[in-house]
N, C-alpha and C positions, 0 to 999 in steps of 0.2 A: 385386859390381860393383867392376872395378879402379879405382884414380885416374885410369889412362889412359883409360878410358870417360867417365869424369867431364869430364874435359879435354876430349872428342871432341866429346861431346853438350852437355855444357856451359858454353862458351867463358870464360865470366866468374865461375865459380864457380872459388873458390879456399877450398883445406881448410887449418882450422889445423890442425895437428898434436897439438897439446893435445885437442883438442876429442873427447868420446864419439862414436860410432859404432854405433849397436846390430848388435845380428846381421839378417841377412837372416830374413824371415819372410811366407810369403804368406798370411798368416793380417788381417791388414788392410792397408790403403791408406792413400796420404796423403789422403784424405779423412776417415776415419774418425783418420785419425792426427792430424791438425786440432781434430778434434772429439771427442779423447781418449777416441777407443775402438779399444782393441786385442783388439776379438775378434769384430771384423766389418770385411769391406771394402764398401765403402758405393757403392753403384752402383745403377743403378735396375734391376738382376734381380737379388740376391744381396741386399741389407739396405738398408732405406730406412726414414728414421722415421715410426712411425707417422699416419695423416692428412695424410701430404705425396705429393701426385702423384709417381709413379714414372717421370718424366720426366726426361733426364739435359738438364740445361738451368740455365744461372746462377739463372733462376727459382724453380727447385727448388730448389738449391742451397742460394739465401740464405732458401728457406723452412724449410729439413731445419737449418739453423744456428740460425734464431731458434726452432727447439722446445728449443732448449738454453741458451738463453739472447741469442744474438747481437743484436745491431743493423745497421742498414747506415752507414758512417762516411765515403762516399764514397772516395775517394781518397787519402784520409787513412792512409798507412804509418807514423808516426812512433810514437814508443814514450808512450803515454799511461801513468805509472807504473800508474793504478789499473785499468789494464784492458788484456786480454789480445785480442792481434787474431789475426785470420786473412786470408789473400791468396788469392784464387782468380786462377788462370791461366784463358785461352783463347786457343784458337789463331784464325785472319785470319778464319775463319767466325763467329766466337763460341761454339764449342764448347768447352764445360771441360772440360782437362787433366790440371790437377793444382790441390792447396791447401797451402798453407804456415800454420806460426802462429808467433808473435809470440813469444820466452822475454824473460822477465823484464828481461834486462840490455840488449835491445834489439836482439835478433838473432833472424834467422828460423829455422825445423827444417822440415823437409820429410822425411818418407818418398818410398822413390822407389821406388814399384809395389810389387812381393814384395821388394823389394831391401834394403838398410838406411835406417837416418837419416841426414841429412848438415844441419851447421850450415851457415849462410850470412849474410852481414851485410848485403844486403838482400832484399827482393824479386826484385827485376832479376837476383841473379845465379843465377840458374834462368832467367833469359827463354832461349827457342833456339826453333831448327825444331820439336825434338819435345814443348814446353808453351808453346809460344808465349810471351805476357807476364803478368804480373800487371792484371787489369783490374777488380777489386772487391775492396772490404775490409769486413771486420766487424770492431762489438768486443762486449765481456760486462764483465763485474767481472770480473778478476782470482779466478782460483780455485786456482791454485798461484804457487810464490815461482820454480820454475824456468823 
């Protein structure tokens, strides 16, 4: 995905240039990239956790997170040191998008489909036509420093 796409699709996201970028890989989603796992993409036909309705719905959603630990933290983005958040998109229906999570220093990462990671410094700057906004948050303890 070029920078110039990035810009297109997503108006308010700006890349730092320092910052890592992994390679593209359709081998998981920013769902399952969320939920730090790189060897599924997490949709309700393809990998869902166990015991949680295979229903693609925030429902779900925030059910498929709290089998990993999650809580729901309301609207709450801010950087809590000891614990590690996540952001769920949905678009004007409330259908979920996309998920973001929370690094260490206070900045968000998003996988974007098969495509790469991309840092971002908040939630919002991923809001657009094609993920709509950030509309839930979870958190857990802190399970890595990055």
């Amino acid at each position: 995905m070029s920078l110039s796409y990035l810009a297109q699709y997503f108006p308010k996201y700006v890349r730092d240039p320092n910052d890592p970028v992994s390679p593209d890989t359709p081998d998981y989603n920013c769902i399952a990239f969320a939920a730090g796992d790189t060897n599924n993409w997490w949709d309700d036909v393809r990998y869902w956790p166990p015991g949680v309705p295979q229903v693609w719905s925030l429902a779900s959603l925030h059910q498929a997170f709290a089998t990993i630990g999650y809580v729901s933290c309301g609207a709450n983005e801010s950087l809590e040191v000891d614990f590690e958040k996540v952001a769920f998109y949905a678009d004007a229906s409330g259908r979920p998008t996309h998920a973001a999570w929370q690094r260490s220093d206070g900045r968000w990462k998003s996988k974007l489909g098969p495509q790469h990671d991309v840092i971002h410094g908040t939630p919002n700057c991923l809001e657009s036509n094609e993920y709509g906004k950030p509309v839930a948050y979870m958190k857990r303890a802190r399970q890595t420093n990055t």
